[in-house]
C-alpha positions in Angstrom: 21.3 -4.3 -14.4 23.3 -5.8 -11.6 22.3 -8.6 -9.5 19.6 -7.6 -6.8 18.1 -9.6 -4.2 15.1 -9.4 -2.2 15.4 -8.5 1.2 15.0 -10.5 4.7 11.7 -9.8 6.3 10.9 -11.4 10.0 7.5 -11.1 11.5 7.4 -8.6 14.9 4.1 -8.2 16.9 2.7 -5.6 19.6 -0.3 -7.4 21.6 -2.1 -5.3 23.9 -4.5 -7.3 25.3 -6.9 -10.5 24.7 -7.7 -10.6 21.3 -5.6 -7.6 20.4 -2.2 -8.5 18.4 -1.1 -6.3 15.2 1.8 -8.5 13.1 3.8 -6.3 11.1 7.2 -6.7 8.9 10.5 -5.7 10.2 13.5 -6.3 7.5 16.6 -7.6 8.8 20.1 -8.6 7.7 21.0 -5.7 5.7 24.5 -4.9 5.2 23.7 -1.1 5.3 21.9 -0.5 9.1 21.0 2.4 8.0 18.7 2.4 5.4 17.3 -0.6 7.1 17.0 1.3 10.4 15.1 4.4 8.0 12.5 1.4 6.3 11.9 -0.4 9.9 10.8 3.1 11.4 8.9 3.8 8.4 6.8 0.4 8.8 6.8 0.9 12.5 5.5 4.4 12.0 2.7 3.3 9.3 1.6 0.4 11.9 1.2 2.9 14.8 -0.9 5.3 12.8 -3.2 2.8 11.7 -3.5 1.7 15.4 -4.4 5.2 16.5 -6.7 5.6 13.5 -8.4 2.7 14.6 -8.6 3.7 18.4 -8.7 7.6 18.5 -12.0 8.2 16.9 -14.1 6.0 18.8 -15.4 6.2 22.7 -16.6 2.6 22.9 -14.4 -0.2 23.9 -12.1 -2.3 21.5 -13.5 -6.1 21.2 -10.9 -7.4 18.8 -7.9 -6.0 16.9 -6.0 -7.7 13.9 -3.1 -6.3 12.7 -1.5 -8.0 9.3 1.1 -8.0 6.5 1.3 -8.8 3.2 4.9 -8.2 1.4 3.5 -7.3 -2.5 7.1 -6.8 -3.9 10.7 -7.9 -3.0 13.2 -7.5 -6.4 15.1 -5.2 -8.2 15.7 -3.2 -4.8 12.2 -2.5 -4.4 10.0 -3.6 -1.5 6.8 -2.9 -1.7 4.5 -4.0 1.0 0.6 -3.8 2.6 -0.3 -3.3 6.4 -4.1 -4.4 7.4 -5.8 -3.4 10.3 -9.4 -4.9 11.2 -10.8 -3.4 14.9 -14.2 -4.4 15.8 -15.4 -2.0 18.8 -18.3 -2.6 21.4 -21.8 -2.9 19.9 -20.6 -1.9 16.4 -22.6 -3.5 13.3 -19.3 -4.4 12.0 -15.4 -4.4 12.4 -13.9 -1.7 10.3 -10.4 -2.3 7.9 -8.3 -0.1 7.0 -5.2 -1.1 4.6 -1.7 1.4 3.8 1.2 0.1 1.9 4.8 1.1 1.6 7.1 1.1 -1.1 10.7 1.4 -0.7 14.2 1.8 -2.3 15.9 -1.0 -0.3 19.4 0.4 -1.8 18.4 4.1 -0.6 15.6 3.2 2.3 13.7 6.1 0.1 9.9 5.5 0.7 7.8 6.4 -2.6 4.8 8.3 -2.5 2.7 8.0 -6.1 3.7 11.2 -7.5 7.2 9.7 -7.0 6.8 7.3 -9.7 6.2 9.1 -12.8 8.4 11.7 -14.8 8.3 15.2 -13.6 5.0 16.9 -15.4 3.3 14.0 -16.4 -0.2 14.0 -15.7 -0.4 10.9 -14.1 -3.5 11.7 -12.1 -5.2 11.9 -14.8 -3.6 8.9 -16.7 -4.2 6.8 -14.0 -8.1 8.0 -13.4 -8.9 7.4 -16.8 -7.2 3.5 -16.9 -9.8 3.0 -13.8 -12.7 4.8 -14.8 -11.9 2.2 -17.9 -11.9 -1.1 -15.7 -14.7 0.2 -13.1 -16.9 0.1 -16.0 -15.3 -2.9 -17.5 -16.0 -4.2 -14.0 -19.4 -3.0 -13.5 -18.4 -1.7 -10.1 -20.6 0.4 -8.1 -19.8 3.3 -6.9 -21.1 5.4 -4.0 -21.0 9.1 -6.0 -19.5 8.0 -9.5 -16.1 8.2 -9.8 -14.4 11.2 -11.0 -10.1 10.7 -10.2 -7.9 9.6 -8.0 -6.4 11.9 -5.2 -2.3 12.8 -5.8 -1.5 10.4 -3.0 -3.7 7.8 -3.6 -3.0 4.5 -1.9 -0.9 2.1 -4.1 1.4 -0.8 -4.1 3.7 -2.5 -6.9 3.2 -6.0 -7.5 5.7 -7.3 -10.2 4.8 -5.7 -13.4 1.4 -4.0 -12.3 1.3 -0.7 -10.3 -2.2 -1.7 -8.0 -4.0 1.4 -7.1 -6.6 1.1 -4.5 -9.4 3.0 -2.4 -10.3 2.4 1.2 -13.8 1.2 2.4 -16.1 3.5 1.8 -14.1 5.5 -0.2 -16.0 4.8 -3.7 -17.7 2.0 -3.5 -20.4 0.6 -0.8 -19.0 -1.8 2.2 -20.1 -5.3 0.7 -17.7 -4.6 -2.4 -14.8 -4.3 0.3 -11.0 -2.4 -1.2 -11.7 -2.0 -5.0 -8.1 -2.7 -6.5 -7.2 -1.9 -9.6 -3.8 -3.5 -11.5 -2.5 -1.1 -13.6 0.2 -2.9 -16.2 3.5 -0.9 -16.2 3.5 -1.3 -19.7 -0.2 0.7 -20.3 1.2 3.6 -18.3 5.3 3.4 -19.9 5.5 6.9 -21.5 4.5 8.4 -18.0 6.4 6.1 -15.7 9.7 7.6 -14.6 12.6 5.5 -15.8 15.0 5.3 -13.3 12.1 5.0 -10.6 10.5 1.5 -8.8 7.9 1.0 -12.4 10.8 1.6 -14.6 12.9 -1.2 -12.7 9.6 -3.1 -13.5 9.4 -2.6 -17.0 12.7 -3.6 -18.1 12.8 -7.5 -19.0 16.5 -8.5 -18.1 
C-alpha cells in the first residue's frame, strides 16, 4: 500500500445568536481542491441539516444551541468523522441531540453510505443485526420495542479497525441510556466487507 496521510482539518463556526454557536470541520490543504471542495460541502451540508432538524419542527424559541465535531478516522485515505448537535428550546424538559457522521474517500472526496462498504450481495443488514442483537444482550441494554435490525442506512462511523454502528435517541433504547454504539471489529465481519472499500483498507495490517 502506498504511503497515506491523514488530512488537515481546521475548526469553522456559524453563531447565530447568544448562546447559539455550531463548530464544525472544514479540511484544508489538499493538493486536489476539488475533492476537498466536494467533502467541505458535504460536511457543510450535513451541519445545515442538522440545524434545520433542530429548528424546523418546533414553534418555541431556541435557548441554547451546541454544534460539535469529533474526527473518528484520518488514515489510509479515509476520513471518517461525527457532527453533534444539542438544542434546548423554551420550556422543554430537556435539550434534544442529534449526532450524523461522514465517511469519506479523501483520494476520491466519495462520501460512503453503509451499503457502500460491503461486497455487492452480501447481506450485511442482517450480519450486522445479528453482531448487535449479540452485544445488546451481552450488554443488557434496554430497549424501547426489542430490537429486530438495523435500517440499510443506518448511522455509522469507522474508528480504526471497528466499523461503530449507532442509533439516535430514542431510536431503540430509552433517553437516560443516550446513543447506544456498537464497535463492530472489521475482522468479525471480513467475508462481507468489501475489499477495496474504507473496512478493507482497515483490515489489512501493513
Amino acid at each position: 500500500m502506498p504511503q497515506t496521510f491523514p488530512v488537515r482539518i481546521e475548526t469553522a463556526r456559524i453563531s447565530s445568536g447568544p448562546n447559539q454557536t455550531v463548530y464544525y470541520p472544514r479540511v484544508i490543504g489538499m493538493q486536489n481542491q476539488q475533492v476537498q471542495r466536494a467533502m467541505n460541502q458535504a460536511i457543510v451540508q450535513q451541519t445545515q441539516q442538522l440545524i434545520d432538524e433542530q429548528t424546523g419542527n418546533m414553534p418555541t424559541t431556541v435557548e441554547e444551541m451546541l454544534g460539535t465535531f469529533e474526527i473518528k478516522n484520518n488514515q489510509r485515505n479515509v476520513l471518517s468523522l461525527s457532527l453533534s448537535n444539542y438544542t434546548y428550546h423554551f420550556q422543554a424538559a430537556h435539550g434534544m441531540t442529534y449526532i450524523k457522521s461522514l465517511t469519506f474517500d479523501t483520494q476520491t472526496g466519495r462520501l460512503y453510505q453503509l451499503k457502500d462498504l460491503f461486497k455487492p450481495g452480501s447481506d450485511y443488514v442482517n450480519r450486522l443485526s445479528e453482531v448487535i442483537d449479540l452485544q445488546i444482550n451481552q450488554r443488557s441494554i434496554q430497549t424501547l420495542f426489542g430490537f429486530t435490525a438495523i435500517r440499510p442506512d443506518q448511522d455509522f462511523y469507522i474508528a480504526d479497525k471497528a466499523l461503530v454502528i449507532y442509533f439516535q435517541l430514542y431510536e431503540i433504547t430509552p433517553y437516560v441510556f443516550g446513543f447506544p454504539m456498537f464497535p463492530i471489529s472489521v475482522y468479525e465481519i471480513q467475508d462481507s466487507i468489501d475489499e477495496n472499500g474504507p473496512l478493507g483498507r482497515m483490515a489489512t495490517n501493513n
